[in-house]
N, C-alpha and C positions, 0 to 999 in steps of 0.2 A: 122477741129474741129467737134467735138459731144458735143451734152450736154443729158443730163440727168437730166428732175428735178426730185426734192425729197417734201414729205413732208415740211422738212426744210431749203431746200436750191437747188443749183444747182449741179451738175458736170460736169464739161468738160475734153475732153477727146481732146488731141494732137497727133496726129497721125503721129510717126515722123519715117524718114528715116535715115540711117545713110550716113555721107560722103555727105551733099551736094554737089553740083558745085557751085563754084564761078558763072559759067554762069548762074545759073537758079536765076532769079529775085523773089523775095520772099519778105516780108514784116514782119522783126522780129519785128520792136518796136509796132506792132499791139499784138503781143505776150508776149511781155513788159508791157503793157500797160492792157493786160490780166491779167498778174500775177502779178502784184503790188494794184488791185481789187478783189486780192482774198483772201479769210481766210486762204489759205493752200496750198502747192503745192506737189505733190508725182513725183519720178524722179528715174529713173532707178539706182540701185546700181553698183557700181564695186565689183571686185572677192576682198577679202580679203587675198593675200598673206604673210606668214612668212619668216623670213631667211631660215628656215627648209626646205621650199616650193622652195628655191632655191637649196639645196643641193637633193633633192628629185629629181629635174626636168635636175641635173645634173648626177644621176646614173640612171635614168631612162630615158633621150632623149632620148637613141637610139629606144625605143619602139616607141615615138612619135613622131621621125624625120624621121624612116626609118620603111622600109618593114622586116620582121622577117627574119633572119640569112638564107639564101641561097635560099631565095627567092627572085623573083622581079615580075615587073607589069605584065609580061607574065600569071604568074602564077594564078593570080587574074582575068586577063580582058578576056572576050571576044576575036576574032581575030580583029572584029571591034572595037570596044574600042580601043586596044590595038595597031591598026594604026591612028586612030585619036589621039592618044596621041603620035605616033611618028611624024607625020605631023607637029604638035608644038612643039617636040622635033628638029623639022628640021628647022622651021623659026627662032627659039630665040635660036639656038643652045647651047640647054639645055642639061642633059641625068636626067630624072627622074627616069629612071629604078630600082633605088633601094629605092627612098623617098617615104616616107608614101604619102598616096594618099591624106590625108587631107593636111601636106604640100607642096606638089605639087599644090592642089586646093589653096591657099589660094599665092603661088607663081605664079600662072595664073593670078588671079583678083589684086593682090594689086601690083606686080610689069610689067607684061607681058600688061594687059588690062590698069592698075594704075590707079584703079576707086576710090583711096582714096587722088592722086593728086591733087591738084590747089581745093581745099574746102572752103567752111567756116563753120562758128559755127554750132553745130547742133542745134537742139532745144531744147535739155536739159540743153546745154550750157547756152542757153541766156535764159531761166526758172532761170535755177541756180544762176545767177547774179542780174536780174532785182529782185529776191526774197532775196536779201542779200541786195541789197540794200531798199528794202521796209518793210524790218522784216518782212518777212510772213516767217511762219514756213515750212521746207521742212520733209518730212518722204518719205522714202523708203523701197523697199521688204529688206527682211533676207538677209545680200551677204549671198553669196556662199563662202568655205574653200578653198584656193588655194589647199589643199593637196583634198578634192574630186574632183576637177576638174584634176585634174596633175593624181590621180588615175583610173579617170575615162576613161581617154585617152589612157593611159596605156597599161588599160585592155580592150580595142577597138580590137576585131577583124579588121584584114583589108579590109576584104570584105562590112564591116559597112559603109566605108566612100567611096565606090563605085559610089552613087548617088548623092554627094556634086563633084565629081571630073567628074561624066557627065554635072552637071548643068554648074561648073564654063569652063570647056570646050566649051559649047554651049556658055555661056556669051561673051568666048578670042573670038571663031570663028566669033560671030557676030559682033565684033566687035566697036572702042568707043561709037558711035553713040548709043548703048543701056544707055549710063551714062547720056547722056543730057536728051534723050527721058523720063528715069527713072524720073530727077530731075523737067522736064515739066510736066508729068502726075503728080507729089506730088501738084505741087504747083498751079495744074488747076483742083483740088480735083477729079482726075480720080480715083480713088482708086485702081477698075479694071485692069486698064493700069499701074498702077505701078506694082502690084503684077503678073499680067501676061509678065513682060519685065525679060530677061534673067538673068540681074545682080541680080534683087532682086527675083529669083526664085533661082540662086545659094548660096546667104545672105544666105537666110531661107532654103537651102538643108543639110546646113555642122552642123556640132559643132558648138555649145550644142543645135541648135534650133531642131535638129532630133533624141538626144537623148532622150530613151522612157522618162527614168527619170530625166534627168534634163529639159528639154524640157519642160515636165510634170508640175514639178514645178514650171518652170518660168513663167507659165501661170498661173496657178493656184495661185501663190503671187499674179498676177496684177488682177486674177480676185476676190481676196477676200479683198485686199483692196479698191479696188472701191465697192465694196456691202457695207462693213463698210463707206465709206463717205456717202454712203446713209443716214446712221443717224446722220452724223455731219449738224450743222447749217451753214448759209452759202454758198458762193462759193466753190468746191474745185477743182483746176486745175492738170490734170496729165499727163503726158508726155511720152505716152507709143512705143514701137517698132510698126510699123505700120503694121509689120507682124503678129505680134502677136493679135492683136486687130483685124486686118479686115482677118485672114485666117478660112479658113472653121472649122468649130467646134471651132473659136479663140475664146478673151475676148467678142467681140459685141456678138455674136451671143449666147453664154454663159449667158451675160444680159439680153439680148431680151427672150431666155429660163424664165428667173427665173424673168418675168415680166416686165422688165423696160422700157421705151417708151422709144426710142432714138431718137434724132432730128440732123438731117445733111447730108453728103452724102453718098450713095448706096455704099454699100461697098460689092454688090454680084455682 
């Protein structure tokens, strides 16, 4: 956690990662116990999808599942690259050769590495509960529209998500051992050591956190609703991606720009 005081009140700032492990020992009812003493708490939104949003994402998958019509990875990668992704083509006896590189990236990490396996609650989970049960008010950023998100992907060049499919690459190669390490450095407040480990250098390489503009404004929402708590009275607790917050030019560093004293751990 960070805090921030204010003229009239405080802020705190949750620094969360996604997918814990069940193995890494953590202390949520400290977090509980957090957010049932505060005035207010802010909490990441989800996409807002329509039935439209589904009929949309069914004539337009092929853009977003696959590599454009008589191409494949060849054509994209490097020759190195493009044996590094046969090499794991060869262990998990895959063929990615014609999948979009984002679905391949996100079939590396979540079923190949499976670093979204054997979890527990995040931390917005148990924000979200402990603040329902203690009537504190939750506010979150604007969603986002399923159809610009589904449009935005769409119209993704392929060579765009080139750098989300070296990171998650590097994450499968090194293998589990970066999930535990990920979930020890969060909760032994390394800041450092989480964002420089493979998984969560791959998180933060793919969609939407690289898109210029959605990227963009996912930031920009966390960093203007925390300026606005600034002037609320009170505690107010928020629960941000921990990427987001401690990356170079992120939310802290953003704060610290536009004056605010921050109190907690080093997050260069």
């Amino acid at each position: 956690m960070w805090t921030i005081d204010t003229p009239t009140g405080t802020i705190i700032l949750v620094g969360e990662i996604a997918a814990v492990p069940k193995a890494t020992p953590w202390l949520p009812e400290r977090l509980e116990e957090a957010t049932a003493e505060s005035s207010r708490v802010i909490l990441r939104a989800t996409p807002k999808f329509s039935p439209g949003d589904v009929f949309r994402l069914i004539f337009s998958g092929g853009k977003i599942t696959k590599l454009p019509d008589r191409t494949n990875a060849g054509d994209y990668l490097s020759a190195d690259q493009r044996e590094r992704l046969a090499a794991l083509e060869a262990e998990y006896d895959i063929d990615y050769d014609r999948r979009s590189f984002l679905m391949t990236s996100f079939d590396l990490l979540a079923r190949r590495l499976d670093f979204d396996d054997d979890i527990t609650k995040d931390a917005t989970e148990i924000v979200r509960k402990a603040a329902k049960r203690a009537d504190v008010p939750i506010t979150r950023p604007e969603r986002f529209r399923g159809e610009d998100l589904l449009d935005d992907l769409a119209e993704a060049e392929p060579a765009s998500h080139i750098p989300c499919l070296m990171a998650a690459m590097t994450a499968v190669e090194a293998g589990p051992a970066v999930i535990e390490a990920r979930g020890n450095a969060w909760r032994k407040f390394d800041v450092a050591g989480v964002m420089a480990n493979p998984l969560e250098i791959a998180l933060g390489t793919c969609w939407p956190w690289t898109d210029d503009d959605l990227g963009e404004e996912i930031r920009d929402q966390w960093t203007g609703l925390i300026e606005d708590a600034a002037g609320d009275t009170g505690v107010t607790l928020a629960v941000v991606p921990l990427r987001v917050l401690a990356e170079e030019g992120g939310v802290l560093d953003q704060l610290e720009t536009r004056g605010f004293e921050i109190f907690g751990p080093d997050w260069r």
